[in-house]
Backbone as JSON Lines, residues from 0, in Angstrom:
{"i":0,"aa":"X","n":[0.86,-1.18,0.0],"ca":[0.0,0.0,0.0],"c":[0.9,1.23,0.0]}
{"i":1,"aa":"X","n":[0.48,2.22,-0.84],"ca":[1.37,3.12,-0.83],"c":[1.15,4.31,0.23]}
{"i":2,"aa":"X","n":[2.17,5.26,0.74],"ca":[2.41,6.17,1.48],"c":[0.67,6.81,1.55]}
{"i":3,"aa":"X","n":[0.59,7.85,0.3],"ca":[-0.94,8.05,0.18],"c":[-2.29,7.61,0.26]}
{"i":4,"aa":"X","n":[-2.67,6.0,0.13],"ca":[-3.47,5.34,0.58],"c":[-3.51,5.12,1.86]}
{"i":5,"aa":"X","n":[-2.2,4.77,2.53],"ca":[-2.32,4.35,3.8],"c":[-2.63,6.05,4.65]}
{"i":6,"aa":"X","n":[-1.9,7.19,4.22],"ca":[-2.89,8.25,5.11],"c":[-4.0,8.73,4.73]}
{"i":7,"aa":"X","n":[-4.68,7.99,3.46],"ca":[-5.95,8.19,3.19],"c":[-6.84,7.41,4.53]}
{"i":8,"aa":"X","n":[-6.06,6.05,4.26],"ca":[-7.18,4.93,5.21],"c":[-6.99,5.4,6.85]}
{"i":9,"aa":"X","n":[-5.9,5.91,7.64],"ca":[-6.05,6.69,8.75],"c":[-6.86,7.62,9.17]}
{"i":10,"aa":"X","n":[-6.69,8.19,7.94],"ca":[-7.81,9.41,8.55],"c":[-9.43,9.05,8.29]}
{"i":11,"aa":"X","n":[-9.49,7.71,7.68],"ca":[-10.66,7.47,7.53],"c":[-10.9,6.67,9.19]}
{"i":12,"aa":"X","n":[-10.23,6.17,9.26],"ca":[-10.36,5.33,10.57],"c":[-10.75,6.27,12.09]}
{"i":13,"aa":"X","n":[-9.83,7.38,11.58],"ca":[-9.87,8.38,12.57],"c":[-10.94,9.16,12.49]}
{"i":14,"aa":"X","n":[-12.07,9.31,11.05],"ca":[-13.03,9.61,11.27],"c":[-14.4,8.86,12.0]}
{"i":15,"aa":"X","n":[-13.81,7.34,11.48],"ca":[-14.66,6.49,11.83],"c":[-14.87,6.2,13.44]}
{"i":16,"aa":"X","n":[-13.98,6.75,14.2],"ca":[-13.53,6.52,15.58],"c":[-14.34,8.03,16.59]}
{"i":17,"aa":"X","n":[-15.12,8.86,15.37],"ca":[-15.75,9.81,16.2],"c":[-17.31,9.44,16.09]}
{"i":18,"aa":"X","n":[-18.0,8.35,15.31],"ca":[-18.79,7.52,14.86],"c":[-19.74,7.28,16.67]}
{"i":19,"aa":"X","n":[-20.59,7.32,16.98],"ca":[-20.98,6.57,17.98],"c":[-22.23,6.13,18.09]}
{"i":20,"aa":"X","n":[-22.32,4.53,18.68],"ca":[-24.34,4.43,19.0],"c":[-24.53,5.12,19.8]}
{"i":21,"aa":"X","n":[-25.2,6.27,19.91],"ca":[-25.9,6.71,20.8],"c":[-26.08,5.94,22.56]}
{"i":22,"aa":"X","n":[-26.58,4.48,22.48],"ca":[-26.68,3.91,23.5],"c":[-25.63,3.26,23.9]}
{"i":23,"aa":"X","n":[-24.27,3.33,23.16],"ca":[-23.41,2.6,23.72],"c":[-22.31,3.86,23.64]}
{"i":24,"aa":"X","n":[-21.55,4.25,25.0],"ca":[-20.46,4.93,25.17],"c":[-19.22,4.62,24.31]}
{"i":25,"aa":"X","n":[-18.95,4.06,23.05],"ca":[-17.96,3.0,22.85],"c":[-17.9,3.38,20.98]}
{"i":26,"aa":"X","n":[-17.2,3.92,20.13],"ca":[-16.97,4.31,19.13],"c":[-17.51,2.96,18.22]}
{"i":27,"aa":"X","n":[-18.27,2.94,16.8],"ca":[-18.41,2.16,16.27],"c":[-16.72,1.19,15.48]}
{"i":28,"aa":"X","n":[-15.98,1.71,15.84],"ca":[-14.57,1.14,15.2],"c":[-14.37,0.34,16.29]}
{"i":29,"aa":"X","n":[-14.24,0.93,17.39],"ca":[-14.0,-0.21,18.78],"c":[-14.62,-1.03,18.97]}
{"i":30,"aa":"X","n":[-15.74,-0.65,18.84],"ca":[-16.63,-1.54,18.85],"c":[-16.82,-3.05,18.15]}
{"i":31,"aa":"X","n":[-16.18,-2.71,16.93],"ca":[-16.18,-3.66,15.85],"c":[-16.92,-4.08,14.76]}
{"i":32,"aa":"X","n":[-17.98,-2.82,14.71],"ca":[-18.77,-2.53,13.95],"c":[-18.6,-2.23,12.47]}
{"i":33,"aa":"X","n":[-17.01,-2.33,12.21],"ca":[-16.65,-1.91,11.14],"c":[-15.7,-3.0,10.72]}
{"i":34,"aa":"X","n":[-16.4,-3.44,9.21],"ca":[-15.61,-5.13,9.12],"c":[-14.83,-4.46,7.89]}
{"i":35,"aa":"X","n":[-14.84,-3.77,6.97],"ca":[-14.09,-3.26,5.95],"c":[-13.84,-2.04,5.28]}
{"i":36,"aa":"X","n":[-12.71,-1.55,5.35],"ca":[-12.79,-0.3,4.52],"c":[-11.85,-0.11,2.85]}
{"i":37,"aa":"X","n":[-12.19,-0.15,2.35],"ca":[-12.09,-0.32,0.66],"c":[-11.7,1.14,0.13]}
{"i":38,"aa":"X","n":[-10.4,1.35,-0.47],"ca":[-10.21,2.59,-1.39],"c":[-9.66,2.36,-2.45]}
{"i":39,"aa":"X","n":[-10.53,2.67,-3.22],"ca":[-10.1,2.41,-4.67],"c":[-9.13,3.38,-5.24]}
{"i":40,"aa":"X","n":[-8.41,3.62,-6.54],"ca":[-8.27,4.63,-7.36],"c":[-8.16,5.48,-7.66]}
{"i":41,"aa":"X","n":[-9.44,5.52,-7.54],"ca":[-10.05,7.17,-7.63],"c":[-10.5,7.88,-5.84]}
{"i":42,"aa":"X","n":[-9.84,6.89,-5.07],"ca":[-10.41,7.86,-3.65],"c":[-11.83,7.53,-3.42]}
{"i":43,"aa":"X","n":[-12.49,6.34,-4.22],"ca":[-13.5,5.78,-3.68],"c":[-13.84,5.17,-2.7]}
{"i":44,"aa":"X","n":[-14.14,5.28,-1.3],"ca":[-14.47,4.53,-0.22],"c":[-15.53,3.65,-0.04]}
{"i":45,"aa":"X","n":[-15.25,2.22,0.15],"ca":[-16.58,1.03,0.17],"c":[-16.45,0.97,1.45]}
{"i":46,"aa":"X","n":[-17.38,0.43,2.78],"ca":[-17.94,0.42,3.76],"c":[-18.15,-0.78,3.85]}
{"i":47,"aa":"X","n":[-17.86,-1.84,4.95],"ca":[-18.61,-2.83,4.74],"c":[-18.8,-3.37,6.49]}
{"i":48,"aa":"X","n":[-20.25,-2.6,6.8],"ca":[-20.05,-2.42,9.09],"c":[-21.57,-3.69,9.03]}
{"i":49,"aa":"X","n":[-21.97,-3.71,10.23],"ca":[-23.06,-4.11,10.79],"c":[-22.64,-3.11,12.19]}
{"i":50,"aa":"X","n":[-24.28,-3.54,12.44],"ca":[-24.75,-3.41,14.1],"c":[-24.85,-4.29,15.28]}
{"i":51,"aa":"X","n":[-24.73,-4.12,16.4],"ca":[-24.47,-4.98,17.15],"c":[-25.99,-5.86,17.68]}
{"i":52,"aa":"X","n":[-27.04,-4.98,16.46],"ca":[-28.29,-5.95,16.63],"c":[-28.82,-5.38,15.45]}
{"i":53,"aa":"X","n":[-29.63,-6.07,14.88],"ca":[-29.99,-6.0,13.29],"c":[-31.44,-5.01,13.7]}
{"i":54,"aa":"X","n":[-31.7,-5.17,14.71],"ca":[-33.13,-4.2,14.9],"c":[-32.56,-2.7,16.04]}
{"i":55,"aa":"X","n":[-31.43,-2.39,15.57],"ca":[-30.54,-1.46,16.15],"c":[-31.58,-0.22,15.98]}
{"i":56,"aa":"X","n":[-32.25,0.7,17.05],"ca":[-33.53,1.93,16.82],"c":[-32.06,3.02,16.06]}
{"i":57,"aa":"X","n":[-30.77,2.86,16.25],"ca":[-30.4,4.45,15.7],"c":[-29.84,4.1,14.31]}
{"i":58,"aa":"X","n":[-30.13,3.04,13.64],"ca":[-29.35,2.63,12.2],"c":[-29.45,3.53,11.61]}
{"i":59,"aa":"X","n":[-30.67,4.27,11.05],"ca":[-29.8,5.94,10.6],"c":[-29.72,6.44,10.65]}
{"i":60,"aa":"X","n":[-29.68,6.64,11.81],"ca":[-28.64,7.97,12.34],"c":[-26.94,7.58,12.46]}
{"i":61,"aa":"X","n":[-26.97,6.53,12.38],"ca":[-25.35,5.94,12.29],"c":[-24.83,5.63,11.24]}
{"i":62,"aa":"X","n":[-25.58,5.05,10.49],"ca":[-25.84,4.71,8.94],"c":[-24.89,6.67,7.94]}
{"i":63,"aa":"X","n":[-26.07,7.33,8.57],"ca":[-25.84,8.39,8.14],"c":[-24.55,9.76,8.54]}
{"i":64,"aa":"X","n":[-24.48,9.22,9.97],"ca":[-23.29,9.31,10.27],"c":[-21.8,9.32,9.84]}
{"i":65,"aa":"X","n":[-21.82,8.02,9.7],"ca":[-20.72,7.53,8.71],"c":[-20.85,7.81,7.85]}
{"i":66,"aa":"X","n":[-21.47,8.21,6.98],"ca":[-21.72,8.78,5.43],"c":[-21.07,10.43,5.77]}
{"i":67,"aa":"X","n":[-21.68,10.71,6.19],"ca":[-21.2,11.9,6.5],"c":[-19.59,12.44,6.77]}
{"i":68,"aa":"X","n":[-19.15,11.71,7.78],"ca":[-18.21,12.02,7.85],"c":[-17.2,11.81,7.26]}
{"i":69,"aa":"X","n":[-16.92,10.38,6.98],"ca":[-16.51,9.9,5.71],"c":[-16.33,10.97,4.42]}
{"i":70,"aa":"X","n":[-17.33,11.46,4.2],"ca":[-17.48,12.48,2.75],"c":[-16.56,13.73,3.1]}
{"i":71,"aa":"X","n":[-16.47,14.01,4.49],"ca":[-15.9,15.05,4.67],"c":[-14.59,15.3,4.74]}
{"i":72,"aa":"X","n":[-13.75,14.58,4.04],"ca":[-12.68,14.0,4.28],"c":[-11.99,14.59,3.03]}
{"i":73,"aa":"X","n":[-11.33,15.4,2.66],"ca":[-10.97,16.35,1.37],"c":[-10.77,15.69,0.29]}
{"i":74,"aa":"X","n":[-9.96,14.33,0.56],"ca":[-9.33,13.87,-0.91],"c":[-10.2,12.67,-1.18]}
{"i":75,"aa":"X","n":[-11.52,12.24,-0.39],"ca":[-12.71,11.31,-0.81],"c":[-13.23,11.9,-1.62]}
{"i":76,"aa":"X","n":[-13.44,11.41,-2.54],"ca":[-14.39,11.59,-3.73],"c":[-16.06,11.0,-3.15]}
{"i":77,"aa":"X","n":[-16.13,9.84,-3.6],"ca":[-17.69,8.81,-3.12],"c":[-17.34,7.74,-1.93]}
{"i":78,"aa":"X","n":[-18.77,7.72,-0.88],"ca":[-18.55,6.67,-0.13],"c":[-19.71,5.63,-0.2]}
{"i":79,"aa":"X","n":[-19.46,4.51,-0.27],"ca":[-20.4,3.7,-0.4],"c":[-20.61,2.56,1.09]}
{"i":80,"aa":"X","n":[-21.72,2.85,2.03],"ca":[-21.6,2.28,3.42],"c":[-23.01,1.09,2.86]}
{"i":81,"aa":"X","n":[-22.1,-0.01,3.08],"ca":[-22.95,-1.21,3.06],"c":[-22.8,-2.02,4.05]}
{"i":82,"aa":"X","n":[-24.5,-2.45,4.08],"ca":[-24.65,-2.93,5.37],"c":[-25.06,-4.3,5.43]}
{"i":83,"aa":"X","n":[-23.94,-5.15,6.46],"ca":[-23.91,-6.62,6.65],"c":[-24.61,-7.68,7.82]}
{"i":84,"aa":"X","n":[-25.25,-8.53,7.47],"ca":[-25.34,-8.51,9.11],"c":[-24.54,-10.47,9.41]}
{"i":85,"aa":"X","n":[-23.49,-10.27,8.06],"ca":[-23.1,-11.83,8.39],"c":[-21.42,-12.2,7.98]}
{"i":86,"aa":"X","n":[-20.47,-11.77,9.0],"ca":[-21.15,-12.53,9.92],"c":[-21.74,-11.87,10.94]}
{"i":87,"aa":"X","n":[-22.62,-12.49,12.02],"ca":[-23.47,-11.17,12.89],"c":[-21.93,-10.96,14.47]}
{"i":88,"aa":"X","n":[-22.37,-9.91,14.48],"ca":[-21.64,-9.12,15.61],"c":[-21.41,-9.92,16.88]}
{"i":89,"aa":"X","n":[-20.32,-9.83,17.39],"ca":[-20.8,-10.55,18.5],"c":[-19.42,-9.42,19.68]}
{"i":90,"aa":"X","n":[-19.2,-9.87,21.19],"ca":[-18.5,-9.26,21.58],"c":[-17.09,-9.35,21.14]}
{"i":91,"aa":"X","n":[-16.84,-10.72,20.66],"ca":[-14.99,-10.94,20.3],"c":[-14.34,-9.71,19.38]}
{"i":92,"aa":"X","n":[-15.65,-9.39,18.66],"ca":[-14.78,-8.03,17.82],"c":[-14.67,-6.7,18.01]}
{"i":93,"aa":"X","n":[-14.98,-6.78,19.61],"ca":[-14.49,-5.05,20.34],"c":[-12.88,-5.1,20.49]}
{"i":94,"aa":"X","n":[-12.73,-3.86,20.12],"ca":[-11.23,-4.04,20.85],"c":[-11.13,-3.9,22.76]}
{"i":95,"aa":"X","n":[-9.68,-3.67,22.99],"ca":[-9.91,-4.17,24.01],"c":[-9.99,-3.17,24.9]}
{"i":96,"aa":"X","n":[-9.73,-2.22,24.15],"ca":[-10.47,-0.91,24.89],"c":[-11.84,-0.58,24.96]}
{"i":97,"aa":"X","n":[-12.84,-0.79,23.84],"ca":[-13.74,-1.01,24.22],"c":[-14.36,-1.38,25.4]}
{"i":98,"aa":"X","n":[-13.69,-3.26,25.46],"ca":[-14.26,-4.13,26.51],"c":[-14.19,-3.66,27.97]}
{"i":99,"aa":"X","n":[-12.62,-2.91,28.03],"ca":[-12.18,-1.97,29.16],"c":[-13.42,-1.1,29.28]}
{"i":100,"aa":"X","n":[-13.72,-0.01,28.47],"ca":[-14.4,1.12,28.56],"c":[-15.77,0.45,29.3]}
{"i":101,"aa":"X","n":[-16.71,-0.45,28.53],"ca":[-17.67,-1.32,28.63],"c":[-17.41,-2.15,30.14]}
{"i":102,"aa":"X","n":[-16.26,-2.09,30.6],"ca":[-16.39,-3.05,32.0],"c":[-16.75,-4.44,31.61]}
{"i":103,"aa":"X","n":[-15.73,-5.23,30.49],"ca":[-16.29,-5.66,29.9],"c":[-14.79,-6.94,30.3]}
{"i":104,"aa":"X","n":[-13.82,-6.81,30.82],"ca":[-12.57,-6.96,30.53],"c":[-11.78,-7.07,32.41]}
């Protein structure tokens, strides 16, 4: 990966890390809510998260969230946030700060 992609994908991460459910104190990246991030080419960003429950009440507002911020990102062109629910979420993919934060650990 070259120099420029890789501080493309940081600062995406670092946007993704101001991301939050509402009901959970705990960033959707820590969380583990975020299974892929894709940059193409052209500075195209693919998305590929779930929720930590498929009947999640703030999906878009988080949904949209991430869209958002994502876009705001100078040298993104398009983001495309698609949504997975398989494999489904479970706790193993918080980090471990999370689990810390969560009292979880």
């Amino acid at each position: 990966m070259n120099e420029e992609l890789q501080a493309l994908q940081d600062k995406i991460v670092v946007m993704l890390r101001t991301v939050y459910d509402p009901e959970i104190p705990v960033n959707i990246y820590d969380l583990g809510m975020i299974y892929d991030v894709d940059v193409d080419d052209y500075n195209n960003v693919a998305i590929e998260m779930t929720f930590t429950s498929p009947s999640c009440p703030a999906a878009d507002f988080i949904l949209m969230d991430v869209q958002m911020k994502v876009e705001s990102i100078e040298e993104v062109n398009k983001v495309d946030v698609n949504l997975t629910f398989d494999p489904p979420w479970d706790r193993s993919m918080m980090s471990e700060e999370a689990l810390l934060e969560l009292g979880m650990m």
